[in-house]
N, C-alpha and C positions, 0 to 999 in steps of 0.2 A: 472556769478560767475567766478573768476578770476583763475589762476590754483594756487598761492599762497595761496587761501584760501583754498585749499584741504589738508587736513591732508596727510603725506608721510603713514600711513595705509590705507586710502581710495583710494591713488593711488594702494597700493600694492595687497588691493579687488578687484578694479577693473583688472590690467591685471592678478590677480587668475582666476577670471569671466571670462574673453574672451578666457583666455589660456584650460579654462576645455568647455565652448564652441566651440573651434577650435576641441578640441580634438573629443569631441560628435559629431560634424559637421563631423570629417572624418571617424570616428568608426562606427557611426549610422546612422546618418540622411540621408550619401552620397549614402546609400542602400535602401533607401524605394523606394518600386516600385511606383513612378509618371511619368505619361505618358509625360510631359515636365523637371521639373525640381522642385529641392528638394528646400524645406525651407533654407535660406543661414542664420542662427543661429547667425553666427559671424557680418555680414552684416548688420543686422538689429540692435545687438546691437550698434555697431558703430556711425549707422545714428542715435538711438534714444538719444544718447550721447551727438551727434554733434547737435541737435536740441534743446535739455534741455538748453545745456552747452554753448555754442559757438561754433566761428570757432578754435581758439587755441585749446581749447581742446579736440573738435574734429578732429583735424587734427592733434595732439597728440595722440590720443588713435586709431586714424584710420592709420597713421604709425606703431605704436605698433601689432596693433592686424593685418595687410597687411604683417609686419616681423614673427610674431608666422607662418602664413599659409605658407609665401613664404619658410618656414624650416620645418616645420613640415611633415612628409611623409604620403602619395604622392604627392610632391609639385612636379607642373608640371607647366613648362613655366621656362621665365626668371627671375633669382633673383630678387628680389627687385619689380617685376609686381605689386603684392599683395600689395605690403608697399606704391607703388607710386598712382594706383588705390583709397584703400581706405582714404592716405591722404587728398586726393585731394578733394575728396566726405566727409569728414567730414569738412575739411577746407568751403567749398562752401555749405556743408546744413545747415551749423554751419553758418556762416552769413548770409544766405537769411531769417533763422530765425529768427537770432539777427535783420536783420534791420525790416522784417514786424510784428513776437511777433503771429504767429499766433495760432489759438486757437485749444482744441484738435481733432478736426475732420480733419481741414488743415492738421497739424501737422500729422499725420496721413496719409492723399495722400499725403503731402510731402517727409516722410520717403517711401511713396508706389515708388513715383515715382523716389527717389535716387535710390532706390533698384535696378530696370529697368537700371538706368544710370550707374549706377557699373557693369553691365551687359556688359551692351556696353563697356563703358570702359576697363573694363580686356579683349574684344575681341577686341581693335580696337591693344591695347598692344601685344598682343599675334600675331597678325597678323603685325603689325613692326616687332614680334620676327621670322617670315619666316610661320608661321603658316599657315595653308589651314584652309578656313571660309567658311562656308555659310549663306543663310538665317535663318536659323533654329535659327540664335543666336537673332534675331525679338522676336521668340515664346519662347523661353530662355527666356526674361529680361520683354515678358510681363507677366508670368507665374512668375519670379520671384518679379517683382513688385504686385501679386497679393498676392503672400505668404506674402511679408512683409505688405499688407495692414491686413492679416491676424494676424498677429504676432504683429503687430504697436501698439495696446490700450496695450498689458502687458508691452510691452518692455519701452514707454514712462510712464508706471505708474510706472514702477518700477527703472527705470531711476531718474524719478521726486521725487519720495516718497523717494530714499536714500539718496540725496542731500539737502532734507528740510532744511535751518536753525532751530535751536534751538529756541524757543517760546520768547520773551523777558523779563524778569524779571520785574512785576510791580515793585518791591522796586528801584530798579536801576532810573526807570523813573520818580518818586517823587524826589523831593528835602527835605533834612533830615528835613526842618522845617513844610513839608506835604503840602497841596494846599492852606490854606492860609496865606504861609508866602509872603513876599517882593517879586514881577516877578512873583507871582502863580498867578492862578485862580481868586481868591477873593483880591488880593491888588489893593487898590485904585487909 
């Protein structure tokens, strides 16, 4: 689906959606006690976006929703980290899906495994930004790819299920003179 065919209200649902999930991501989620590392709320919606949707507008809505976190407080690191991150990861889940079409259980380890990549990603970023790293960011991104395997069937149903086209009109698809006039069905 093309980003023209989106109504400018469905855009403005959506960055509603990521912007009150940024928000829950930094208010709630960033506190639950897990021994590695929390559900990334925003991350997942992003991938499951860029997988429905394409690269465009994955890489659209992964810019957008990389700008809400890199402003949003406690943003930590360098500007724009977050917006180049998860461009890049919508842009690239968004076509590896476009070109293979895979089904939902793929689709699924594939949003698992951007998850992971986004991981790394915002650490390899963070560590160009002067940042001290360790390994621990291994057990980070495979903790966080396990979350988004967790998270993966809601977030791609409900990705999929708002963007349905509208059912098509039998009347539209007869012709007024009904199936057996001249070209239909039943002409000689």
């Amino acid at each position: 689906m093309s980003t023209s065919a989106w109504s400018r209200s469905a855009w403005a649902v959506l960055a509603l959606v990521l912007v009150t999930l940024a928000i829950v991501q930094v208010s709630f989620v960033d506190f639950l006690p897990t021994p590695w590392a929390v559900p990334d709320l925003v991350v997942v919606a992003v991938l499951a976006v860029a997988v429905s949707r394409g690269p465009l507008v994955g890489g659209l809505v992964g810019a957008g929703a990389g700008l809400v976190l890199d402003l949003i407080p406690p943003a930590a690191g360098p500007l724009g980290g977050w917006m180049l991150v998860l461009a890049l990861a919508g842009a690239v889940l968004g076509r590896v899906a476009e070109t293979y079409q895979p089904g939902p259980f793929t689709a699924m380890f594939l949003l698992a495994i951007g998850a992971g990549a986004v991981v790394v990603a915002r650490a390899a970023v963070l560590w160009f930004a002067g940042w001290a790293l360790d390994v621990s960011v291994l057990g980070a991104a495979v903790a966080s790819a396990a979350w988004a395997l967790v998270l993966a069937p809601l977030a791609l149903l409900l990705v999929t299920r708002s963007g349905k086209p509208a059912p098509p009109n039998p009347a539209r698809l007869t012709s007024p003179g009904g199936l057996g006039s001249a070209g239909g069905v039943g002409a000689s």
